[in-house]
N, C-alpha and C positions, 0 to 999 in steps of 0.2 A: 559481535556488535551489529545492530538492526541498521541495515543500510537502504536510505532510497534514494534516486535517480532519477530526472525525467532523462529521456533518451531520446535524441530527433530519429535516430532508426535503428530501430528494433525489429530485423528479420520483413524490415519495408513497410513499416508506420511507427506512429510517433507511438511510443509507450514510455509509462510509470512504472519504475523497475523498484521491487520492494525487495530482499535479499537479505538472509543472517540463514544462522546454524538453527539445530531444532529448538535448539534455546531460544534463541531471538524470537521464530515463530511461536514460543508458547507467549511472551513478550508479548508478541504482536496482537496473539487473542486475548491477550489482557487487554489492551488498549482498545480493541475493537468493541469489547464488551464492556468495558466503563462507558464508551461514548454511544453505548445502549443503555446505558443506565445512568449515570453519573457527573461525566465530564462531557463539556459539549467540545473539546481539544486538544487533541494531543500531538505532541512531535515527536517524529520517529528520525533518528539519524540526526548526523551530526555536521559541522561545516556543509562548506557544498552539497552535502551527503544528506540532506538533509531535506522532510515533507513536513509539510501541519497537516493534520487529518480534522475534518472540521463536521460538524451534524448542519443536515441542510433540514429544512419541513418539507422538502416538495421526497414525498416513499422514496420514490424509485432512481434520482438524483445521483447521479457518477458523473460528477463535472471537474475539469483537472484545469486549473489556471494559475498562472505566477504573478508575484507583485515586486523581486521574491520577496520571503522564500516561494515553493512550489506548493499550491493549495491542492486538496482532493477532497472538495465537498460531495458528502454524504448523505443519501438519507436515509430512512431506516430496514426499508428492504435492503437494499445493497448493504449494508452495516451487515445485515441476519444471510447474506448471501453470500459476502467477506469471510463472515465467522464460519459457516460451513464448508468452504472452501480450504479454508486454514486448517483446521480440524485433521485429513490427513498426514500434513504436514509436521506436524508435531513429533512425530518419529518415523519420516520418509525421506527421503531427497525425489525432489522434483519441483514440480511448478501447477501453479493454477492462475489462471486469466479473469478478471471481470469488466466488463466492458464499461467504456468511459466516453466522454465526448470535451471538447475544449481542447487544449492543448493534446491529449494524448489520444488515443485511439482504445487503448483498454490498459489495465494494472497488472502487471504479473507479480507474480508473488513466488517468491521462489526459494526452495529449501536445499543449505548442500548446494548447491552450483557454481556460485561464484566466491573472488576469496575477497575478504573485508577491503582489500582496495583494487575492488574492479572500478573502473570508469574515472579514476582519479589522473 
């Protein structure tokens, strides 16, 4: 199950912790690529556990803010920068970073690492 996180510190900054199996990340390049095409919204994760991923107009836009739930406005470079990042991920463990501003410091995205109720 696709889990996200904001985390006050993550290795000594704030970061958006995004987390499932290779499943979830194929999941997550779904979502990534509707809100390239599609859907201007999506939620990932559940309770607490839980982000809205949102389409911004300004390209290049990785901004991480709470109301809650925990927002991560997007725009479309980062979206196309997201998805190729993820792409590894689909049948690896590990992790990949994209940088953010607002509440978090950047997103990881991480495959395989942690077990569905880390940070609970």
């Amino acid at each position: 199950m696709l889990q996200a996180r904001l985390i006050d510190d993550f290795k000594g900054s704030p970061a958006l912790l995004i987390w499932g199996d290779n499943a979830d990340m194929v999941a997550l390049l779904d979502q990534i690529t509707g809100l390239r095409t599609d859907r201007p919204v999506v939620r990932i994760g559940y309770g607490e556990n839980a982000v809205t991923i949102s389409v911004s107009a300004q390209l290049d836009r990785s901004h991480i803010r709470s109301l809650p739930p925990v927002i991560w406005e997007c725009g479309d470079d980062t979206l196309r920068r997201a998805a190729d990042l993820i792409g590894p991920l689909l049948t690896s463990t590990g992790h990949q970073f994209i940088d953010a501003d607002g509440l978090a410091e950047e997103v990881v995205v991480s495959a395989n690492e942690y077990p569905t109720d880390f940070g609970r």
